[in-house]
C-alpha positions in Angstrom: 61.7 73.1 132.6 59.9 73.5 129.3 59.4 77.4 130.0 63.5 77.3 130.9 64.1 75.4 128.0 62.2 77.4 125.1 64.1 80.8 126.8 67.3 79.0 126.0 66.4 78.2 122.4 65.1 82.0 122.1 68.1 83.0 123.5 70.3 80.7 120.9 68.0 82.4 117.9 68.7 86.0 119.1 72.7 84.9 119.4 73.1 83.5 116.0 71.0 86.3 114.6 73.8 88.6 115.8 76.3 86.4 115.0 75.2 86.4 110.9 74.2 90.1 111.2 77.6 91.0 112.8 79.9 88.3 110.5 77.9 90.2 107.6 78.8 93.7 108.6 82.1 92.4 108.8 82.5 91.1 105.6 80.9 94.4 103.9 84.0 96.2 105.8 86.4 93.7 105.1 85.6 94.3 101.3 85.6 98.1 101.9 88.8 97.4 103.5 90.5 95.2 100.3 89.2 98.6 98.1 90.8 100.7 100.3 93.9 99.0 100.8 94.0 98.9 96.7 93.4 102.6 96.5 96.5 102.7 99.3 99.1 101.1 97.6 98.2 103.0 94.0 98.7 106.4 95.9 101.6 105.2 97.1 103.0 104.5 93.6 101.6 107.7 92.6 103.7 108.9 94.9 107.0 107.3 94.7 106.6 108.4 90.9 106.5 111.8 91.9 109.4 111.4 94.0 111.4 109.7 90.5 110.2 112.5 88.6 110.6 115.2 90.9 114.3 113.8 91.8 114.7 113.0 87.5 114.1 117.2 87.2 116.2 118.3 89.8 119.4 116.3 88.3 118.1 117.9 84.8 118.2 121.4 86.4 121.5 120.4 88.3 122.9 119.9 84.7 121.7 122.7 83.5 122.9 124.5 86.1 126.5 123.4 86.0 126.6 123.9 82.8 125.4 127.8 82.7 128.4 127.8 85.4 130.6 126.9 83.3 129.8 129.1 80.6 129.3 132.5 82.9 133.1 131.3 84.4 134.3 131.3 80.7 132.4 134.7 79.8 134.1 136.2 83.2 137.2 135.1 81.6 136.7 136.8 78.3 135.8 139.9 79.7 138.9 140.2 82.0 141.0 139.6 78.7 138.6 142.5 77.4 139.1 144.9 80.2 143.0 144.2 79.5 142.9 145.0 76.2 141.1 148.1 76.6 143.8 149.1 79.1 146.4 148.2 76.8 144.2 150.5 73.8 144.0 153.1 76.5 148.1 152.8 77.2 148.7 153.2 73.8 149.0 156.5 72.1 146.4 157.8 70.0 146.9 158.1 66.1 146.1 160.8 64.2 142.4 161.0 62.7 142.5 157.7 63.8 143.5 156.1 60.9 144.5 152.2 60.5 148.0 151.4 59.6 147.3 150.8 56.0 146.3 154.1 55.7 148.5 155.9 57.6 151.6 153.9 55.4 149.4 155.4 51.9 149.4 158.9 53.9 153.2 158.5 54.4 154.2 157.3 51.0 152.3 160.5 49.7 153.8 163.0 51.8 157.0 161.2 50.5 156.1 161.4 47.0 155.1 164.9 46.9 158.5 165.8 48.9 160.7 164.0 46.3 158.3 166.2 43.2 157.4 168.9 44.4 160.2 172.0 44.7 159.8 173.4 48.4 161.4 175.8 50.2 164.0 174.9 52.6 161.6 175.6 55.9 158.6 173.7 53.9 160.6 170.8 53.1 161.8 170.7 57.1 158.4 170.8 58.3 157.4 168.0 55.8 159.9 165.6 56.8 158.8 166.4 60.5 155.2 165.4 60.1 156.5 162.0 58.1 159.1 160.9 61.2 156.2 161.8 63.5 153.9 159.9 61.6 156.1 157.0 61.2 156.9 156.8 65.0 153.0 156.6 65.3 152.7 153.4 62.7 153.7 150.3 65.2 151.0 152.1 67.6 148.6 152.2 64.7 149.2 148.3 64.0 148.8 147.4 67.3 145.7 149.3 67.9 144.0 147.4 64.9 145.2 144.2 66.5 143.6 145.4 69.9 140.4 146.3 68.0 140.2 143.0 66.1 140.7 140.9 69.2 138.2 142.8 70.9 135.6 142.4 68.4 136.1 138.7 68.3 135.8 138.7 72.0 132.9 140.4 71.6 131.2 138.0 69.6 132.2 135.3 71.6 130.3 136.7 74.4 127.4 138.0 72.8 127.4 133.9 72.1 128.7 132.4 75.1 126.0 135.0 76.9 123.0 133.5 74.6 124.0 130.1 75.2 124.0 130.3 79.1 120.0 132.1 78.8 118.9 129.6 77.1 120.7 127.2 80.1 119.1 129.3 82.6 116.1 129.1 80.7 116.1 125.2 80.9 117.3 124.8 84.6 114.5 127.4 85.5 111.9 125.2 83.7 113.2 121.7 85.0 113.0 123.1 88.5 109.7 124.2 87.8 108.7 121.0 86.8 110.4 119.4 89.9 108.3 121.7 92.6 105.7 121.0 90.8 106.5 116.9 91.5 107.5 118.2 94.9 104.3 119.7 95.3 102.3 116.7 94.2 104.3 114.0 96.2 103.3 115.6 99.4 100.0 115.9 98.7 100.0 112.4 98.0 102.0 112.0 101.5 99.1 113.6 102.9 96.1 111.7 101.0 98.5 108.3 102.2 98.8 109.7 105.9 94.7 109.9 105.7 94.3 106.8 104.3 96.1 104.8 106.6 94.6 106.5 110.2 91.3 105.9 108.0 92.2 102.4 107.6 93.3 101.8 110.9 90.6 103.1 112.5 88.6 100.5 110.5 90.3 97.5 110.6 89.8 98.3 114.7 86.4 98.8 113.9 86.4 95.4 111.9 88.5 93.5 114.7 85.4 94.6 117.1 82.8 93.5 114.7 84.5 90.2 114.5 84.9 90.3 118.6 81.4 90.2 119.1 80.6 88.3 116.1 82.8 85.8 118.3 80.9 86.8 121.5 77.7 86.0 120.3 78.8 82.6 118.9 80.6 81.4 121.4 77.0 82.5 123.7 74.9 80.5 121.2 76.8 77.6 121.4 76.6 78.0 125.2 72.9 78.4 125.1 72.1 75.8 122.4 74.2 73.5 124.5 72.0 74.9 127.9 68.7 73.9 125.7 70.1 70.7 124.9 70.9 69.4 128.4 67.7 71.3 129.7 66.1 69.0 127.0 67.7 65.8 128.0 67.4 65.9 131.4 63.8 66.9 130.8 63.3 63.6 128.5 65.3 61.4 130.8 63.0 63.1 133.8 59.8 62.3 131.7 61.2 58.6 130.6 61.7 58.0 134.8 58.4 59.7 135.6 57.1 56.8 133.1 58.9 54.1 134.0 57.9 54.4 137.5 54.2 54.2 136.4 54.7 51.1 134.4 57.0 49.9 137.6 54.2 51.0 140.0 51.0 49.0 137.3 52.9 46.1 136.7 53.5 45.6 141.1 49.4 46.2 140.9 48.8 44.2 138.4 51.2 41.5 140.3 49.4 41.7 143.2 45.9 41.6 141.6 47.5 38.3 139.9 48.3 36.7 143.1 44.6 37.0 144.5 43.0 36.3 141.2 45.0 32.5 141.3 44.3 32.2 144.9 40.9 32.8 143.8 41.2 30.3 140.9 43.1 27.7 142.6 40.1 28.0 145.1 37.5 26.9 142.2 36.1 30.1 141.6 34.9 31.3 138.6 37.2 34.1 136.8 35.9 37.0 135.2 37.1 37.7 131.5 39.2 41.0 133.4 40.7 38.6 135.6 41.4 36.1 133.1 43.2 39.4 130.8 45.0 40.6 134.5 46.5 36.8 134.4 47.5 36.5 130.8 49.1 40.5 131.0 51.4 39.1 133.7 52.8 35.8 132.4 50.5 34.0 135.4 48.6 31.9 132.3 
């Protein structure tokens, strides 16, 4: 029993050992774990920020975008009206040394003048006032021509303009959409870093649930065994505490029996010895 009984108690001292060393490991992972978990949820927010910013720069380069549109659809515009005055300034005829209309009316009023001074012959004179119908057939084309011109060169400017103002547009939706790959870019890296985490952290919070399993094990099998000790320890008291009691049971019957032939002995006249007299007084016969 005692050998039995001192394996048990060994046997409770190994358990809790393992409990402790087990409930400690656990803890060290559990606080691993609450770092990790920490780390998780600021990745995440890393990465939903990337997603904001990335999804903020796309609608700036959507703008940006719309906005070049709608300048290239105006410059299209202009340059249709362009190509139609050109056709119109290539329907019209052609003046002569391509003068304007101011100077071909100056040109006109000399060739008047100089017919109304000047004494020419009859055929001169003819020819004269030829060139001057000619030329005044010619003066509405003239006008119109500088009209033509003049609205083409405001057109011109106007694109040269409109054109600068949609590069720099471009300009602006090329760098926003830049910026949002490069958000792009860095949400899913983060996606990936959060994917890792999480198979990271559930592989340890299994390894954590085993720790605590046997951690559990080995407590629930100390309590078993200190229990075990402590009934092999009572029923090896209560054995011992019968084991004595039925020597005192078995002494006090001898000592009884030595009683009842020590007072036949005295009630015979005999002398008693001093041990006789202490047998007699140990069992209530004196």
């Amino acid at each position: 029993m005692d050998d039995e009984n001192e394996n048990l108690e060994e046997k409770a001292v190994f358990l809790k050992e393992e409990r402790d060393s087990t409930n400690r490991q656990a803890s060290a992972i559990a606080k691993q774990n609450k770092e990790r978990i920490a780390l998780l949820k600021q990745t995440m927010a890393e990465t939903n920020e990337a997603r904001r910013l990335r999804d903020e720069e796309n609608r700036a380069a959507s703008e940006f975008r719309e906005k070049r549109r709608a300048i290239e659809t105006e410059i299209i515009e202009l340059r249709a009206k362009m190509d139609a005055l050109q056709k119109e300034m290539n329907e019209t005829p052609s003046v002569p040394g391509g003068e304007d209309p101011d100077r071909l009316i100056r040109r006109i009023e000399e060739l008047e003048w100089f017919q109304q001074t000047e004494a020419l012959s009859a055929t001169k004179e003819k020819e004269l006032s030829k060139r001057i119908k000619e030329m005044r057939k010619k003066l509405p084309n003239a006008s119109r021509a500088m009209t033509i011109r003049a609205d083409m060169r405001g057109l011109r400017e106007t694109i040269r303009t409109k054109s600068a103002e949609a590069k720099a547009l471009r300009e602006e939706m090329e760098k926003h959409s830049h910026l949002a790959d490069e958000q792009h870019a860095k949400r899913v890296a983060l996606l990936e870093k959060t994917r890792k985490m999480e198979e990271k952290l559930a592989d340890v919070l299994k390894e954590l649930g085993d720790f605590r399993d046997k951690a559990d094990d080995a407590h629930e099998g100390f309590l078993e065994a200190r229990g075990e000790a402590r009934r092999v320890s009572d029923a090896e008291r209560a054995r011992e505490k019968a084991e004595k009691d039925a020597k005192e049971n078995e002494m006090r019957s001898k000592l009884g029996e030595q009683a009842k032939a020590i007072l036949v002995k005295f009630k015979g006249g005999e002398k008693l010895s001093f041990e006789e007299i202490q047998v007699l007084q140990e069992t209530g016969a004196l």
